[in-house]
C-alpha positions in Angstrom: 20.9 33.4 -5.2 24.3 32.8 -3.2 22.8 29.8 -1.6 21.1 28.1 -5.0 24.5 28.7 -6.3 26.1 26.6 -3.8 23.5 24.0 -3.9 24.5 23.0 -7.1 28.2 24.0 -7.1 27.6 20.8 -4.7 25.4 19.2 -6.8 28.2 19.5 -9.6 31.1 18.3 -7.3 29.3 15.3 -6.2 28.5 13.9 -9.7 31.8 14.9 -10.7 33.2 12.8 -8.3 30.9 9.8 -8.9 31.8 9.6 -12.2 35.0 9.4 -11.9 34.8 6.6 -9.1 32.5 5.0 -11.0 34.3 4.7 -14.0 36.7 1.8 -13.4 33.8 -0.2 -12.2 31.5 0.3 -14.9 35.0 -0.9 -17.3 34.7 -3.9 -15.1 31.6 -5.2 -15.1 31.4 -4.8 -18.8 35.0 -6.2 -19.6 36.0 -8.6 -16.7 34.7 -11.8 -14.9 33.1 -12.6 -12.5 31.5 -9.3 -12.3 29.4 -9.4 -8.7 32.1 -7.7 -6.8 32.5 -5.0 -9.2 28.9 -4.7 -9.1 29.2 -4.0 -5.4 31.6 -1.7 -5.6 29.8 0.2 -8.4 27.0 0.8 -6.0 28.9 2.1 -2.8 30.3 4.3 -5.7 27.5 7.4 -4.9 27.7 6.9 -1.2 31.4 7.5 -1.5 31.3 10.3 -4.0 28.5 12.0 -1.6 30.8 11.7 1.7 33.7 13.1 0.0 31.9 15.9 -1.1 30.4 16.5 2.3 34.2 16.3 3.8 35.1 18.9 0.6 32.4 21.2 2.2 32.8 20.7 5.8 29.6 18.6 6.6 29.2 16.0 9.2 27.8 12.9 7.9 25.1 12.6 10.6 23.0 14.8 8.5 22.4 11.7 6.4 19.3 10.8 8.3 20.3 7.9 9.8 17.6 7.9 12.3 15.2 4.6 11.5 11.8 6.7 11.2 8.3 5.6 11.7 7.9 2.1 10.9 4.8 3.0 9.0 7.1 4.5 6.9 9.1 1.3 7.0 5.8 -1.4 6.4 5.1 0.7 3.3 8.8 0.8 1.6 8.2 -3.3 2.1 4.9 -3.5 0.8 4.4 -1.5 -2.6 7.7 -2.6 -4.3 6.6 -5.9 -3.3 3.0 -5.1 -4.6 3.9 -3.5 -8.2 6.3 -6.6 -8.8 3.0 -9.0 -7.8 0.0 -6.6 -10.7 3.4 -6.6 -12.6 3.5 -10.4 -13.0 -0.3 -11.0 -12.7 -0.6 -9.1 -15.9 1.5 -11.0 -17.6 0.5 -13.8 -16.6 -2.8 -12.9 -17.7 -2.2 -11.1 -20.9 -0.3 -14.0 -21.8 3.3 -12.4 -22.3 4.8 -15.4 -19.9 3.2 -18.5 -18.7 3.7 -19.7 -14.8 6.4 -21.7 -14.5 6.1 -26.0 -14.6 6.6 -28.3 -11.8 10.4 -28.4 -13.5 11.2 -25.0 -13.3 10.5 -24.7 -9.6 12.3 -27.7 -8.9 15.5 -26.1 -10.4 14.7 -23.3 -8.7 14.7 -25.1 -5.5 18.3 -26.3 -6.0 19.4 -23.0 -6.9 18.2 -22.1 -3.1 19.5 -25.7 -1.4 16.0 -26.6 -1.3 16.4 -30.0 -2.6 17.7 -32.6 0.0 15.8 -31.5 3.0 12.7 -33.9 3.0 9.5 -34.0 0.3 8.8 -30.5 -0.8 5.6 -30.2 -3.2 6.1 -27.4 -5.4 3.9 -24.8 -3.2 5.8 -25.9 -0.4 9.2 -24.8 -2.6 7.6 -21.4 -4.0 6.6 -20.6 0.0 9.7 -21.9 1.2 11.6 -19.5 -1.3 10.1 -16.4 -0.8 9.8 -16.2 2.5 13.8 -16.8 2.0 14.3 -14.1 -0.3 11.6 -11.4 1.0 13.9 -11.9 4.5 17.1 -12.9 4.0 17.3 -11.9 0.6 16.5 -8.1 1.2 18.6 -7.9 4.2 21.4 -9.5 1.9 20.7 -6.9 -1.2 20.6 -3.6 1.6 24.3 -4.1 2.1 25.0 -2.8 -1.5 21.7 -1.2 -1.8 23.0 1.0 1.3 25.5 2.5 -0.9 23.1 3.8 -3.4 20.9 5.2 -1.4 23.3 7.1 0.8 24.4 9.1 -2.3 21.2 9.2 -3.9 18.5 10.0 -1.1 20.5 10.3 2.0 22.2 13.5 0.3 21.3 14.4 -4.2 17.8 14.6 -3.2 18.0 16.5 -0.1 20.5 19.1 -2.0 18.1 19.4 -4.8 15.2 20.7 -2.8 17.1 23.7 -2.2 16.9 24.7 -5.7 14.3 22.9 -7.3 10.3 21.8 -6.7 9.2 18.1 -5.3 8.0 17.5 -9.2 12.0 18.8 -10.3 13.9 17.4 -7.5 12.2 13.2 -8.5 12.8 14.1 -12.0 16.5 15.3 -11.9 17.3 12.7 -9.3 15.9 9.8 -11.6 17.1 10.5 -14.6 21.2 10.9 -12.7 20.2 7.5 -11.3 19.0 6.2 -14.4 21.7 7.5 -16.5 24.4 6.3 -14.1 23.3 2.7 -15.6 23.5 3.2 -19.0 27.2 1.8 -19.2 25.6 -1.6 -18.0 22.3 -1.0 -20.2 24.8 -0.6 -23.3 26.3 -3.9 -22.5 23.6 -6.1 -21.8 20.4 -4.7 -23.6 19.2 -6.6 -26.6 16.8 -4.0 -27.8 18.7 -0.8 -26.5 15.8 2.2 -27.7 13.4 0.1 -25.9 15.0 -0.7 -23.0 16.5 2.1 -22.4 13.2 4.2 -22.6 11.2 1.2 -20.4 14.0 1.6 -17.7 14.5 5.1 -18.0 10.4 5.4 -17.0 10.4 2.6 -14.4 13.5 4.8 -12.3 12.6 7.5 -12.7 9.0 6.4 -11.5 10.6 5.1 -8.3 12.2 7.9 -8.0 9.0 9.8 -7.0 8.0 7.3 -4.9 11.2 7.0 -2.9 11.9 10.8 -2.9 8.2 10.9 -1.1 9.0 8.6 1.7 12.3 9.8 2.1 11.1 13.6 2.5 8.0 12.0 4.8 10.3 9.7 6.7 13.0 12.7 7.6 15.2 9.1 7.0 17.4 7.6 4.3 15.9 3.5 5.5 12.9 3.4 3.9 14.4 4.4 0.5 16.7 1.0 1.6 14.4 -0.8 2.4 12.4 0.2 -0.6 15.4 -0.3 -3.2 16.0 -3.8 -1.7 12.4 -5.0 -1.9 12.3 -3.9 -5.6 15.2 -5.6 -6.6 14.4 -8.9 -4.6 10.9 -9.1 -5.9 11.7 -8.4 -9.5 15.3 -10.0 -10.0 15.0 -12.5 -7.6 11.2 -14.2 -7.1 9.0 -13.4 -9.8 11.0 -14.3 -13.0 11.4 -18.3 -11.5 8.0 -18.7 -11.5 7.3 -16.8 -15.4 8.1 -19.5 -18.3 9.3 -17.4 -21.6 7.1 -17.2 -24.3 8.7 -16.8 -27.6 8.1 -13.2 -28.8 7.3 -11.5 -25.3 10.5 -11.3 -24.4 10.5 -7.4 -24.4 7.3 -7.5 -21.9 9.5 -9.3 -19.1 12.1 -8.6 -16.1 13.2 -5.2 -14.9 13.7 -4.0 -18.2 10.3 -5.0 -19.5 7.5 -2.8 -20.9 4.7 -4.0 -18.4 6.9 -3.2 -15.6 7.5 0.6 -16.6 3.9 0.7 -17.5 2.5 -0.8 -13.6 5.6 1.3 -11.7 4.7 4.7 -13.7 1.2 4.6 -12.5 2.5 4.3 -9.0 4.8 7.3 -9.4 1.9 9.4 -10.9 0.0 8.1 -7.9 3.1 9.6 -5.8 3.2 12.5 -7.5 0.0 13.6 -7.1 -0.4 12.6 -3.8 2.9 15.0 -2.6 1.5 18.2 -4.5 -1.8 17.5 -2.7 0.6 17.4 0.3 2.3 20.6 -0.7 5.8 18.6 -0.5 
């Protein structure tokens, strides 16, 4: 009892902590310009809030897991963001909720990259060009605010959950904190906010169970990285250039979009089951 009663006398001081730190930033974002740097700062806010409260409780910071893992561990945290961002697309694409994009749109695209300029590109030549770009430089590019994140959220919440609560408890509680730590951000920008806020609310806390999985498997805090940076990359960043608006989908689009709480929550069941078959 002493000890679950520390876990989350920690557990309190850390999101204590973050909110306050993250308060100023989330005022930012919403009420100043440009915004990417509060961005930034917003998410080295629970990597900050967790080292404090380590210092508060006497804790090295090499108990983050900072060791790299099994790249297995590493291939996957690439491949299945990247893959629930592709069926995500596909099925739009097939159910007719976006259209791929014209010879036009991937043009602009191209400038947007400094693609234009450099000799004749075809459009598949642009498209390959690009995401090779982005799934490289681009993820190594979003891990150096993803990092921040995920050192608060799976290098130390997750980790202080299992003490007190079950695999099932510990991706639950630790996606909805994620999730809720958006919602000054989802206020601002959402155009349908029930909806949005229950399609992103279902596709964290989805990841969640998938990244609390290869965290707890990996015994590392990189494939969570790795994973978040994918994720953002794929859905943000390459798939939405190549989908043309259709007027009345627009709720079925982008990282707020139903289809893509719909394809990520049947990978978290997936991971779900798969670590109580486990015994996680």
């Amino acid at each position: 009892m002493t000890e679950r009663k520390e876990a989350w006398q920690t557990i309190l001081i850390f999101l204590t902590i973050l909110t306050v730190i993250s308060t100023p930033f989330h005022y930012a974002i919403v009420n100043l310009y440009p915004s990417r740097i509060y961005v930034g700062a917003l998410m080295w806010s629970p990597a900050i809030a967790a080292i404090i409260t380590m210092k508060l409780k006497g804790r090295s910071t090499a108990s983050l897991n900072w060791n790299w893992g099994d790249w297995k561990f590493i291939r996957w945290a690439y491949f299945i963001p990247a893959l629930y961002g592709l069926i995500t697309y596909v099925l739009i694409w097939v159910c007719g909720f976006g259209g791929l994009a014209n010879e036009e749109a991937v043009t602009d695209w191209a400038e947007e990259l400094g693609l234009v300029g450099i000799g004749t590109l075809n459009p598949t030549s642009i498209i390959v060009i690009a995401i090779i770009l982005l799934g490289t430089v681009g993820v190594i590019r979003a891990a150096a605010t993803v990092l921040g994140e995920e050192i608060g959220w799976r290098g130390f919440l997750i980790y202080e959950l299992k003490k007190v609560l079950s695999f099932t408890g510990v991706s639950l509680f630790a996606g909805f904190i994620w999730a809720f730590w958006h919602w000054p951000i989802l206020l601002y920008y959402s155009k349908n906010i029930t909806l949005e806020f229950i399609t992103f609310f279902v596709f964290v806390i989805s990841m969640s169970f998938i990244m609390t999985y290869y965290t707890f498997k990996s015994k590392s805090i990189w494939p969570a990285v790795i994973f978040h940076s994918v994720s953002n990359v794929y859905i943000q960043k390459v798939f939405p250039p190549l989908t043309s608006k259709i007027e009345g989908t627009e709720h079925w689009l982008g990282e707020n979009g139903i289809m893509f709480a719909i394809v990520t929550c049947a990978f978290g069941l997936y991971y779900w089951r798969k670590a109580i078959k486990e015994k996680m």
